[in-house]
N, C-alpha and C positions, 0 to 999 in steps of 0.2 A: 383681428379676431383670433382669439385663443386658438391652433390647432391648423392653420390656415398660411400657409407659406405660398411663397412665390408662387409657383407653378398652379396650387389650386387657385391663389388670389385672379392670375392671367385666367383660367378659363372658367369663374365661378363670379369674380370680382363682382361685373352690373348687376348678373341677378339677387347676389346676397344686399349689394347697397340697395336695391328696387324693394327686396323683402322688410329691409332694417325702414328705409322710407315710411313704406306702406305702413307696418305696425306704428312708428311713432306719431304719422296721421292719427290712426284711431284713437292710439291712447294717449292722444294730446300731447303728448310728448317733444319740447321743443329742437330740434337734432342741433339747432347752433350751439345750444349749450354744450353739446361733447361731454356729456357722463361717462367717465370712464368706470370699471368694476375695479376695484380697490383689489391690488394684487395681494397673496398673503406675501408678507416679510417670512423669508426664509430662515428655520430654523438651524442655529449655529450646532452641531454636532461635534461634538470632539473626533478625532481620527479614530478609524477603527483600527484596533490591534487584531494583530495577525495573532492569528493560533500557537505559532512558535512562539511568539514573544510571551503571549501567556504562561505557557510551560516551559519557556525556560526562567521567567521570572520567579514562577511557584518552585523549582528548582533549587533556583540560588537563594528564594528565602529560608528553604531546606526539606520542602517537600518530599516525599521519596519517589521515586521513580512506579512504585506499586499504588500511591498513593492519584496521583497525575492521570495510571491510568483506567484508575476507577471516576474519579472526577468525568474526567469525558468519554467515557466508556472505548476507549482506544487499547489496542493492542503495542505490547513493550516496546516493538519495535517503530510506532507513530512517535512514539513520546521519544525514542535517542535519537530517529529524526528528526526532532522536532527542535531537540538542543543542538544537536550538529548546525540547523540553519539558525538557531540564536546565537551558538559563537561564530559564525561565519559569520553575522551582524555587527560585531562587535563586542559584544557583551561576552565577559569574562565569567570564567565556572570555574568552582574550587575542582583544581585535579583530582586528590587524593577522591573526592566523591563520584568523580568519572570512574574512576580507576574501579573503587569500590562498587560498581555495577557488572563489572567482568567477573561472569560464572567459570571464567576457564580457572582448569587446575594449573598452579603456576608454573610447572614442567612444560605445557604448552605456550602458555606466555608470555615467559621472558623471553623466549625466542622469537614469539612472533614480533613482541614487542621490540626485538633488536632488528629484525627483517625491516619494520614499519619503519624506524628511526632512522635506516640505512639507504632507503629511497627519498629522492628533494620530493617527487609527486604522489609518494605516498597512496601510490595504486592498488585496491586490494585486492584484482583479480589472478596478479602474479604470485601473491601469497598466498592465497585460499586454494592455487592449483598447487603450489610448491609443497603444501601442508597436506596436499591430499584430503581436503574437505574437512579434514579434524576440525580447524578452525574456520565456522560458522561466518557468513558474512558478517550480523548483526554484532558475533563478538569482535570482528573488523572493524564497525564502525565505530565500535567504543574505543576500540584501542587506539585511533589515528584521534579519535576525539581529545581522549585523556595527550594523548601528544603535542598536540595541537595547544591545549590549554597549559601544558608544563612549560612549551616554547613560548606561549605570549608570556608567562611568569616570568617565564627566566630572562625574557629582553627587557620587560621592565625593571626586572633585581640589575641587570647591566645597564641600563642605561641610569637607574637611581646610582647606583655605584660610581659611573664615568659624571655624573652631575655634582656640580662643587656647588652649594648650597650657601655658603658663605659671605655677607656682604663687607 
């Protein structure tokens, strides 16, 4: 019975088969035949896609960033998180259009962006004190973004480079 496991079957068991008995006495019902109810066939659902994959796919089909976060009604900062975990996924973003989402004035950003480069982990909390809060987490996270995305480019132009194609 549907909803009915062990533990209720042990202390419920005889009097549920005394009830099922009794009713198919009445209603003529023969019990050896064993009618079973027809289970529904489970519907196949495709996977569901997580929220970053959506936004960052709408992204790299060239969505804007302003665009994204009118669609789901999210704030700037949902949507560059949201790409930050689709390139931590895998999935690759044109740099130049990360880049191109940094409000900062370039006096601020080439520097921060060489601070960024100059750490392996890439932590932003050393730089956003070192900068004296000038530079904004969110515009931190663009920058380590846009980094991020120039390095996977740049390992695949080296390793197409060191690849001998030739048969």
């Amino acid at each position: 019975i549907h909803g009915v496991g062990t533990r209720k079957e042990e202390q419920f068991g005889a009097r549920f088969l005394a009830c099922i008995r009794q009713y198919c006495e009445e209603e003529g019902i023969d019990p050896s035949r064993g009618l079973r109810a027809e289970t529904p066939s489970r519907v196949e659902r495709p996977p569901a896609r997580r929220r970053f994959e959506e936004v960052g796919e709408m992204f790299a089909e060239g969505r804007s960033v302003e665009e994204i976060q009118k669609f789901f009604d999210v704030q700037r900062s949902t949507v560059i998180n949201h790409l930050v975990h689709y390139q931590a996924a895998g999935h690759a973003l044109d740099p130049a259009r990360i880049l191109a989402l940094s409000q900062l004035e370039p006096a601020l950003r080439q520097p921060a962006l060489r601070r960024l480069a100059a750490t392996t982990e890439m932590q932003l909390t050393p730089i956003y004190e070192e900068f004296g809060g000038l530079v904004s987490y969110e515009e931190l996270h663009v920058l380590r973004l846009y980094l991020r995305c120039r390095r996977e480019l740049d390992e695949t132009a080296m390793f197409e480079q060191r690849t001998s194609y030739e048969t």
